[in-house]
TORNUGU-669259 format. One record per residue (C-alpha): x negated, y, z negated. Coordinates in steps of 0.001 Angstrom, whole numbers, padded with zeros to 6 digits, always signed. Each point is the difference from the previous one (the first is absolute). Layout:
<recs>
XYZ/...
</recs>
This chain:
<recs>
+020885-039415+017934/-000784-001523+003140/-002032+003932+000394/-002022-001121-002767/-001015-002905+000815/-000521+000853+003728/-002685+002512-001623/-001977-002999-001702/+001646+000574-003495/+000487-002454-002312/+004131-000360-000837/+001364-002255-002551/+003903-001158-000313/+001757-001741-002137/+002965-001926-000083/+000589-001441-003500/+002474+003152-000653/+003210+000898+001760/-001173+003573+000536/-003541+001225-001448/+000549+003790+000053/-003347+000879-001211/-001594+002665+002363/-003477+000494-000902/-003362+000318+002106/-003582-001032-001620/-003147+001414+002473/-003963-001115-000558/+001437-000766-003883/+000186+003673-001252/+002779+001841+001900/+003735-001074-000708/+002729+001705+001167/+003515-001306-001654/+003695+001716+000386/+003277-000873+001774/-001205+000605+003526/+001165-002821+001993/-002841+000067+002966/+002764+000957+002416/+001413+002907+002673/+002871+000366-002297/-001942+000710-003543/-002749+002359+002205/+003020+002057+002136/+003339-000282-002030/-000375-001041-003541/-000686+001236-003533/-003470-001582-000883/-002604-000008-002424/-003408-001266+000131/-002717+000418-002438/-003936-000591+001628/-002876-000640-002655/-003486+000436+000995/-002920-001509-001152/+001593-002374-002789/-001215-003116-000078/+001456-000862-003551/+003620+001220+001674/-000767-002051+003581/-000843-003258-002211/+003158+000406-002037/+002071-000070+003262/-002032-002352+001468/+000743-002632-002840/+003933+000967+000217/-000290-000354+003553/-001988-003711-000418/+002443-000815-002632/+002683-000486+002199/
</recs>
């Protein structure tokens, strides 16, 4: 995280859940990418992953976005 936001991009957390296990990224409101990938050495080198990417969405993106606000 601290990559992300050393890079100027907007991060939100939140801490009204014990764990929030969503892994999802929203980009300029039409790309999402969703999956189990935890954003880490271990789920790029060592582990069995999935991630789906949709392009050019916006419909999908908002959907997220609302889950993601929702929280």
């Amino acid at each position: 995280m601290i990559l992300l936001v050393g890079a100027g991009i907007p991060v939100r957390t939140v801490s009204a859940y014990k764990i929030l296990h969503d892994k999802m990224i929203v980009a300029d409101g039409r790309n999402t990418q969703v999956g189990s990938f935890n954003f880490s050495r271990a789920a790029d080198r060592s582990n069995s992953e999935n991630v789906l990417v949709v392009w050019d969405d916006p419909v999908l993106a908002r959907s997220y976005l609302n889950h993601w606000t929702s929280r």
